[in-house]
C-alpha positions in Angstrom: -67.0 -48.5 -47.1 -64.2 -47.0 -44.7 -65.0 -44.2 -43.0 -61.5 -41.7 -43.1 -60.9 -39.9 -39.8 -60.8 -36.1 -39.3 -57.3 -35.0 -40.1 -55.8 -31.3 -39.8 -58.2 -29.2 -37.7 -61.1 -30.9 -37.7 -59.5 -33.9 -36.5 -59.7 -32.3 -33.0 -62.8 -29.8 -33.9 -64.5 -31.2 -30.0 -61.7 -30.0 -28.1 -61.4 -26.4 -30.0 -64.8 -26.1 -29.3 -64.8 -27.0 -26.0 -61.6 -24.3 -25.2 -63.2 -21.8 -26.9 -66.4 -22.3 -24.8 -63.8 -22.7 -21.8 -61.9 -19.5 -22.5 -65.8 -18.2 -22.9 -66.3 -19.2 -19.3 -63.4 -18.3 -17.2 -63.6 -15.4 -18.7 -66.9 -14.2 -17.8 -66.2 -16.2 -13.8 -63.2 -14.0 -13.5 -64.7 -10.7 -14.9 -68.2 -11.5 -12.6 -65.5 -12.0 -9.5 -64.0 -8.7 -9.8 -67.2 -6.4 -11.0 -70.1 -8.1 -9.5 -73.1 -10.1 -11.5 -72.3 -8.3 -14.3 -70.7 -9.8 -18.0 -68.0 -9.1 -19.6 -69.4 -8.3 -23.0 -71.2 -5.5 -21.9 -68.2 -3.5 -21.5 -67.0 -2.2 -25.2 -62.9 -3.4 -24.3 -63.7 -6.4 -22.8 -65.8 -7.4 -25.7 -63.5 -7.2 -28.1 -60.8 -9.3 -25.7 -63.6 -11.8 -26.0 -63.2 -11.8 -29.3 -59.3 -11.5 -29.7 -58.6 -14.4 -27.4 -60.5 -16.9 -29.6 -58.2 -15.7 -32.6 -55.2 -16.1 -30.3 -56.2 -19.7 -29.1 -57.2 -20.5 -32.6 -53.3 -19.2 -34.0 -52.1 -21.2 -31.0 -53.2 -24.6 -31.8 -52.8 -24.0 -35.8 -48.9 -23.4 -35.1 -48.5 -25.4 -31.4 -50.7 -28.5 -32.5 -51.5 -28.2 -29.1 -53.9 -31.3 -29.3 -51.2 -33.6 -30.6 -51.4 -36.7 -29.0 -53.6 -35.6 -26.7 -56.0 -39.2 -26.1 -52.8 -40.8 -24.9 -51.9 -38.1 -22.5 -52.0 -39.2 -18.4 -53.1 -36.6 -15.9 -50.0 -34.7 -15.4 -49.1 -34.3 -19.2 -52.7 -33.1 -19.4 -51.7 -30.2 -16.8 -48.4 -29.4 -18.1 -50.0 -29.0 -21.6 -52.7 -26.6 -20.1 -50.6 -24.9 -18.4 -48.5 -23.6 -21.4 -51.7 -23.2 -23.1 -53.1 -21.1 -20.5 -49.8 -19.2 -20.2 -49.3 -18.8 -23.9 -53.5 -16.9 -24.4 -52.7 -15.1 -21.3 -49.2 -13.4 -22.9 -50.7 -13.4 -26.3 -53.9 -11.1 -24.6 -51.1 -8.9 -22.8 -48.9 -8.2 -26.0 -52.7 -7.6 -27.5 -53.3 -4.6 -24.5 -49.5 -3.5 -25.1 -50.0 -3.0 -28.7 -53.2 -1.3 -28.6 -52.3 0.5 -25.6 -55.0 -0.3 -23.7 -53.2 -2.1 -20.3 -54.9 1.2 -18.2 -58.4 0.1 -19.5 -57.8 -4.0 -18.1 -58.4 -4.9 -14.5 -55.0 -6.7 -13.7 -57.4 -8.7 -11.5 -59.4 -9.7 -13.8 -56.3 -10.8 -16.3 -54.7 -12.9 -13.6 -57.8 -14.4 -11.9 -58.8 -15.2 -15.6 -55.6 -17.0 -16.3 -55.7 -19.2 -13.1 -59.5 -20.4 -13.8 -58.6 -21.2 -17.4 -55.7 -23.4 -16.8 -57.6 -25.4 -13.8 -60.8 -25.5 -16.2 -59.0 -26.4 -19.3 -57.9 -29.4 -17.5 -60.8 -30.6 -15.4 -62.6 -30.5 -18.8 -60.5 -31.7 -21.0 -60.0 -34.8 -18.7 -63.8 -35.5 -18.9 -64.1 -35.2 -22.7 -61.1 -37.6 -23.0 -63.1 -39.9 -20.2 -66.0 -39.9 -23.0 -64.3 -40.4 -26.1 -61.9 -43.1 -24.5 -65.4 -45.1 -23.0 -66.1 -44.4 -26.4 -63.1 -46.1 -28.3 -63.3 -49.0 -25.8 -67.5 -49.9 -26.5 -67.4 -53.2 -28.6 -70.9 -51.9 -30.3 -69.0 -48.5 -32.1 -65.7 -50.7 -32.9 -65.8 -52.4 -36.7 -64.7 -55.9 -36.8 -60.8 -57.0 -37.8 -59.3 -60.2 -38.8 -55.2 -59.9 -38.5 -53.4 -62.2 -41.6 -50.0 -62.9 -41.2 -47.2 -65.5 -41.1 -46.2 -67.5 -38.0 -43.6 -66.1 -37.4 -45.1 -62.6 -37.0 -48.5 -63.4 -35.4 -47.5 -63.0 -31.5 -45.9 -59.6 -32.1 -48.5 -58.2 -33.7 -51.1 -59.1 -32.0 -49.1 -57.5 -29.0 -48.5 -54.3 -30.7 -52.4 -54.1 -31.0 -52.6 -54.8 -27.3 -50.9 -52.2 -26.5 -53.1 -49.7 -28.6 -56.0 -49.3 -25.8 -58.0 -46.7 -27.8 -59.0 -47.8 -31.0 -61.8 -48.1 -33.4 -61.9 -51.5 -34.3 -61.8 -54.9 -32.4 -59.3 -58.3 -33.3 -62.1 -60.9 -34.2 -59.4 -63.8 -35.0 -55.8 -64.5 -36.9 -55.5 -66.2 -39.8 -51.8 -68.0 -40.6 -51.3 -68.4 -44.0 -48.2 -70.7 -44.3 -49.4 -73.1 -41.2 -52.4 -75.1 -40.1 -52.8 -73.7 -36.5 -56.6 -73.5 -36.7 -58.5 -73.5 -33.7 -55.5 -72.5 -31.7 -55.2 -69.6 -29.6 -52.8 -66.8 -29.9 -52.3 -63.9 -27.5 -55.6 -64.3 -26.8 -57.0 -64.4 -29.9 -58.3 -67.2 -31.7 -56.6 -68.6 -35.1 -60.2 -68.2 -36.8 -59.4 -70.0 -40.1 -55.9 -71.2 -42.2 -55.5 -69.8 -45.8 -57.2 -72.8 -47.8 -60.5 -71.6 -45.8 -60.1 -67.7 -45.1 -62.1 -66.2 -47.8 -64.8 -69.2 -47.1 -64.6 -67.9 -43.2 -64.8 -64.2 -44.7 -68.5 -64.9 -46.1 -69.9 -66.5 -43.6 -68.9 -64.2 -40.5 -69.3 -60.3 -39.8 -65.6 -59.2 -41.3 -65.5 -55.3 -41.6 -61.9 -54.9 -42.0 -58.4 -57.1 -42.8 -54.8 -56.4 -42.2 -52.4 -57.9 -44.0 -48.7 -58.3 -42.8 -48.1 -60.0 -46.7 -45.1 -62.1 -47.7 -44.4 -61.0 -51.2 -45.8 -58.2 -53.2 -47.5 -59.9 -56.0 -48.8 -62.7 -53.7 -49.8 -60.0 -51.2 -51.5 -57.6 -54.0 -53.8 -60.7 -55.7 -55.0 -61.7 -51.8 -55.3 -57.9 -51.0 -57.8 -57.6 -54.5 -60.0 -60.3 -54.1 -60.8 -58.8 -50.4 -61.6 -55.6 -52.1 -63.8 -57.4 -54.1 -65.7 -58.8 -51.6 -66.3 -55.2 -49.8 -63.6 -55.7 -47.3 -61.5 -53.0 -46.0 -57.9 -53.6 -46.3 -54.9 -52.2 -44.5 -51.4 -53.2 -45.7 -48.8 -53.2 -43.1 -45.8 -50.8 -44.5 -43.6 -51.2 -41.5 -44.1 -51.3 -37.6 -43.9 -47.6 -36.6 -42.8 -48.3 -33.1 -39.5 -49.6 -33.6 -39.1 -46.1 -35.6 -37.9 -43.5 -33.5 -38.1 -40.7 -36.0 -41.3 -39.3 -37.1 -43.7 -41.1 -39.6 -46.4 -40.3 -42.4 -47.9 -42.1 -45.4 -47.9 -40.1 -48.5 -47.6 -40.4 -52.4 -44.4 -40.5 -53.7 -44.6 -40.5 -57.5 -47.3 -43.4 -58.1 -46.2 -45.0 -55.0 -48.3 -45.2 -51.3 -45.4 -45.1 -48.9 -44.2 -44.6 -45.6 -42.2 -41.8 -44.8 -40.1 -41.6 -41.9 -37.9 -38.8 -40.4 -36.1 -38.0 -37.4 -38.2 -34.9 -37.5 -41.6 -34.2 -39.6 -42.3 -30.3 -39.2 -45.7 -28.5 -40.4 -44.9 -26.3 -43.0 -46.3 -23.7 -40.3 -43.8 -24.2 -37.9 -40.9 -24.6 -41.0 -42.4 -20.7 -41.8 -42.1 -19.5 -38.6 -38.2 -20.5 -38.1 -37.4 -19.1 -41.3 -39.7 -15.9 -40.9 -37.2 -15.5 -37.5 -34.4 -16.4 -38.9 -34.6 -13.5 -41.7 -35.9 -11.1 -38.9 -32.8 -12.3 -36.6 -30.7 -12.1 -39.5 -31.2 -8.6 -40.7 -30.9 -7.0 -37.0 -27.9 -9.2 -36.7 -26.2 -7.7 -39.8 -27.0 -4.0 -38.3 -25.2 -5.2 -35.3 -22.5 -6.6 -37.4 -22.2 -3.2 -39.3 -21.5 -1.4 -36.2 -19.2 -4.1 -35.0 -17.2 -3.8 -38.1 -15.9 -0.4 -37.3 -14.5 -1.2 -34.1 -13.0 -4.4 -35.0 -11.6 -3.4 -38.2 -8.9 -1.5 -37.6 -7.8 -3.7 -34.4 -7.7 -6.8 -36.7 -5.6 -5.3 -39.6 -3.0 -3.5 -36.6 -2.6 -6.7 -34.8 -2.5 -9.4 -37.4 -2.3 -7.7 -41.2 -5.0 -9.2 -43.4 -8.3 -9.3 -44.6 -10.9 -8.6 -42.1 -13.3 -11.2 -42.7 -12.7 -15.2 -43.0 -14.5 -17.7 -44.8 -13.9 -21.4 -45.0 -16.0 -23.9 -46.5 -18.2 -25.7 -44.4 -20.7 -29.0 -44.4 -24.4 -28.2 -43.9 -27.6 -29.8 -44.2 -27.4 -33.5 -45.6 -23.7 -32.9 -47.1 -24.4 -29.3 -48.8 -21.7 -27.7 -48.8 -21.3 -23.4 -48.3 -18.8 -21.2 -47.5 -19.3 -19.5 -43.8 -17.9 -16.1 -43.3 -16.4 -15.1 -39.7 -14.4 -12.2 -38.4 -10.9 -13.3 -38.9 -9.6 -13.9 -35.3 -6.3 -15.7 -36.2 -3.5 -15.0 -37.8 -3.1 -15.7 -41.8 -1.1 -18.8 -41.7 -4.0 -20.5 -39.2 -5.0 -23.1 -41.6 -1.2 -24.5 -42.4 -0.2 -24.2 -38.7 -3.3 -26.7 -37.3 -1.4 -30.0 -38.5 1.4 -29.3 -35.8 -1.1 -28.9 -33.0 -3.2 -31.8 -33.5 -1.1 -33.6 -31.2 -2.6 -31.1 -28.5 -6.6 -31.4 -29.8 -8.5 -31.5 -26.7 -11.3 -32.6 -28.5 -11.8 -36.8 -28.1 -13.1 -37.1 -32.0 -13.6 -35.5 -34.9 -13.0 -31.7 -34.0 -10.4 -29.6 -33.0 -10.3 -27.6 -30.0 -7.3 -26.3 -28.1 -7.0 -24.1 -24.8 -4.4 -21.0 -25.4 -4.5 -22.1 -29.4 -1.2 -20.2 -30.7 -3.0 -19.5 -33.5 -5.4 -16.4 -32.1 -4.2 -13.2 -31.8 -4.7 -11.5 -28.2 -8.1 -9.3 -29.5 -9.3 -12.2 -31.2 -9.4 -14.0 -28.0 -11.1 -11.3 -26.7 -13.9 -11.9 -29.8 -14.2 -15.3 -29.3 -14.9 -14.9 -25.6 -17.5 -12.8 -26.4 -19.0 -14.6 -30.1 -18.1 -11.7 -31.9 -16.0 -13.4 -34.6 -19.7 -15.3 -35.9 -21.8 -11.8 -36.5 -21.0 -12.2 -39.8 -22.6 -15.7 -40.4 -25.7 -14.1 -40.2 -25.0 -13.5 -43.9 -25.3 -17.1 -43.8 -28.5 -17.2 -42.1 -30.3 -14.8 -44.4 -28.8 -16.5 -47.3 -30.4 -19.8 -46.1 -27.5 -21.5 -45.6 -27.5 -21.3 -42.1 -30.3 -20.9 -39.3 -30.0 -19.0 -36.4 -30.4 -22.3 -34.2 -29.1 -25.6 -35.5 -25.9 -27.6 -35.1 -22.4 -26.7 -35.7 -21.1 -27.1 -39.0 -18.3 -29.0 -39.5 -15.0 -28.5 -41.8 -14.8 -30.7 -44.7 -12.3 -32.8 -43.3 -14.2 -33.5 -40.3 -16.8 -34.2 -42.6 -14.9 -36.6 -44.7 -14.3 -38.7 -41.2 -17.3 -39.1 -40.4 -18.6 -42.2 -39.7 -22.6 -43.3 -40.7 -24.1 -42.3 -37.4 -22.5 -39.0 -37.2 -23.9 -37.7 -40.2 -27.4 -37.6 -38.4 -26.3 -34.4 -36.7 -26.3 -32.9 -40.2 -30.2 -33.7 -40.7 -31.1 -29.9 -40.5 -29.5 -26.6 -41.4 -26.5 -25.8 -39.4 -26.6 -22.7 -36.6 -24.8 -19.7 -35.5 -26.1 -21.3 -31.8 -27.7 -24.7 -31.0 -28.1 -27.0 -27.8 -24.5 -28.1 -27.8 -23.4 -24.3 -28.0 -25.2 -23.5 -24.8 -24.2 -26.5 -23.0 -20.6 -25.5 -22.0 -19.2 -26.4 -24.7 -15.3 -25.9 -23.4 -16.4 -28.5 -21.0 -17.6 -31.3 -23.8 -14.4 -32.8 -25.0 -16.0 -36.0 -26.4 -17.2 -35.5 -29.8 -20.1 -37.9 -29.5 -21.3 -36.1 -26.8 -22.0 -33.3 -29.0 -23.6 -35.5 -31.9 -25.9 -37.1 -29.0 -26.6 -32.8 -28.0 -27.5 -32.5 -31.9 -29.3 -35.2 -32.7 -31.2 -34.2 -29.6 -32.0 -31.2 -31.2 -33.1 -32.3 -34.2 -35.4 -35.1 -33.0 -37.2 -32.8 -30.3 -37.3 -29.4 -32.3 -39.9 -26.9 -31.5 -40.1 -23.3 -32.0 -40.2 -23.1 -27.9 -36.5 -24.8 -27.7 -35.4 -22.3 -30.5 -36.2 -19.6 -28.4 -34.9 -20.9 -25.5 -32.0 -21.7 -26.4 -31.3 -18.1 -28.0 -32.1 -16.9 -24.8 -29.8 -19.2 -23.3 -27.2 -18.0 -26.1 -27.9 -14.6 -25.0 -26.9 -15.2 -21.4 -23.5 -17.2 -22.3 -22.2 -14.5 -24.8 -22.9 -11.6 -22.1 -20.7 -13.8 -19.5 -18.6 -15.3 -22.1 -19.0 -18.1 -20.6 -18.2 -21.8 -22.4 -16.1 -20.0 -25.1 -12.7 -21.0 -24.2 
């Protein structure tokens, strides 16, 4: 029998307990430092706070996965990643007293000593639970026993790959080499414990918990892998080496088929919630703002270059989808036939097209590029779903259609009205795989925090108009 670890929340249930009995503490130290020997909870406001911080920490890690990885972390990562928890309860508790209106009632004191003492404890004990579990992981008596079976040709590098795994439940007895007689021999350290002709004989007569298999063919691999099952045995089936992926990875069902999944980017649904909850709250403010921008630019577009008002052109977005995106016209009506004479002067090294002083642009819509105000509309876009308010540019089909098979990775998630290349001066990036590098970026290291920073960011570079030329 296999025993499954934890997954989901109660794969880190010690360390929520042990915050929440933290957040408890420094608490109560904090409160005691600033009123005397007295507790917190005996004071009607400050019990409920007691209570209202647990429900923030608790929303924290659900959407953060705060303790993601957290084993492997050194002693700086550990600090960092307290630090923004600590940071991220202590601005969660202050919206709490803003929306309730109770700031007047809260020692500020008491808030900041509080904040302080729970970043330094939630690190000294965090580091000392992790000192437990990994004495723990390394104890030979708690660790079930493994026999690695593979070819020749594969045997060195994974027994190096499980080398460099330090914390793990389960210790490399021997190898076994099914297509050559190396019996005896010695292998990264490990011992070639039997040869295929005598494996199953070695298997009854030694303490084997668990086998992986790094098979040769399916069918060949799928009789050896049943008669282990057989016999009791624990079986994993190497899928692929997840360390020469740099995307993300999971096994799941697909159909009747176990495989592995890999991404350059696997999201919680959670998190994929949240984006779109903000992009439909972004997006509906964002269409009262183009409303309003409507009536000024209206009249200014159609008196100094007769036309429609808006422009839409279809565009490539996620994975080759393709949507039209709408625009405040902001050059004149023959734009589109006029850009084959200018390529010559595309400043843009690659598949875009970018020109200083373009002849194309009208003087006031020079004055709403500067300034983003020709994309207000593509929030349309973004409440459609075509779009998100952070994501990568999307391109025209004929950029598209040049594309070669790395660039299409930049397409791997809805496109944006801003993204990382956006805010990254873009009238200084004239080398288009500079900006598929800035995308891909994006993609791969996605987080709700870089959303909002960078729309922060956007803020700042549409209010200088900075980049926009």
């Amino acid at each position: 029998m296999y025993k499954k670890g934890p997954t989901g929340w109660m794969k880190h249930w010690d360390f929520t307990l042990l915050d929440i009995l933290i957040l408890q503490f420094a608490y109560t130290i904090a409160y005691m430092l600033r009123h005397g020997l007295i507790l917190p909870y005996s004071h009607q406001a400050y019990q409920r706070m007691a209570v209202i911080m647990v429900l923030i920490d608790l929303v924290i890690v659900f959407f953060t996965e705060a303790y993601n990885g957290i084993i492997h972390r050194t002693l700086g990562q550990e600090l960092k990643q307290c630090v923004v928890n600590g940071t991220e309860i202590f601005m969660g508790m202050n919206l709490y007293l803003i929306a309730t209106k109770q700031v007047e009632i809260f020692s500020r004191t008491v808030l900041f000593l509080f904040w302080g003492l729970l970043i330094i404890l939630l690190w000294i004990s965090r580091t000392i639970l992790k000192h437990v579990i990994r004495k723990r992981l390394r104890s030979t008596k708690r660790q079930s026993e493994m026999i690695v079976v593979t070819m020749d040709e594969y045997a060195e590098e994974i027994l190096k790959e499980f080398r460099r795994e330090p914390y793990r439940e389960f210790n490399i007895q021997g190898v076994v080499i099914i297509d050559r007689p190396r019996k005896g021999e010695t292998i990264c350290g490990t011992q070639v414990v039997a040869n295929a002709d005598d494996f199953f004989d070695y298997v009854k007569r030694n303490v084997v918990d668990e086998v992986f298999v790094n098979g040769n063919t399916r069918e060949s691999t799928e009789a050896f892998t049943q008669e282990l099952l057989e016999m009791g045995i624990t079986v994993h089936y190497n899928l692929v080496n997840q360390r020469k992926l740099v995307s993300d990875r999971m096994v799941q069902r697909c159909g009747s088929f176990l495989v592995l999944t890999a991404s350059m980017h696997i999201a919680s649904p959670s998190k994929l919630f949240l984006k779109r909850a903000m992009d439909i709250a972004g997006s509906l403010v964002g269409l009262l703002i183009t409303g309003v921008a409507y009536m000024i630019v209206a009249p200014v577009i159609r008196k100094q270059a007769p036309g429609p008002i808006f422009f839409s052109q279809e565009r490539v977005g996620q994975n080759g989808r393709r949507f039209k995106l709408y625009k405040f016209r902001s050059m004149y009506v023959d734009a589109e036939a006029r850009k084959a004479e200018l390529m010559e002067q595309n400043e843009m090294d690659g598949l875009m097209f970018k020109m200083k002083d373009d002849p194309r642009i009208f003087p006031f819509g020079k004055v709403m590029r500067k300034y983003s105000i020709d994309e207000l509309p593509q929030f349309w876009n973004v409440l459609k779903g075509d779009m998100s308010l952070v994501g990568t540019r999307p391109p025209t089909v004929d950029e598209f259609e040049q594309y070669d098979v790395h660039h299409k990775a930049r397409l791997g998630y809805k496109p944006g009205i801003t993204g990382l290349w956006q805010v990254s001066g873009r009238s200084d990036i004239t080398d288009f795989e500079e900006v598929v590098r800035l995308d891909t970026s994006y993609i791969t290291e996605w987080s709700l925090g870089l959303d909002f920073a960078i729309l922060v960011k956007t803020i700042q570079v549409v209010i200088s108009g900075k980049g926009s030329e």
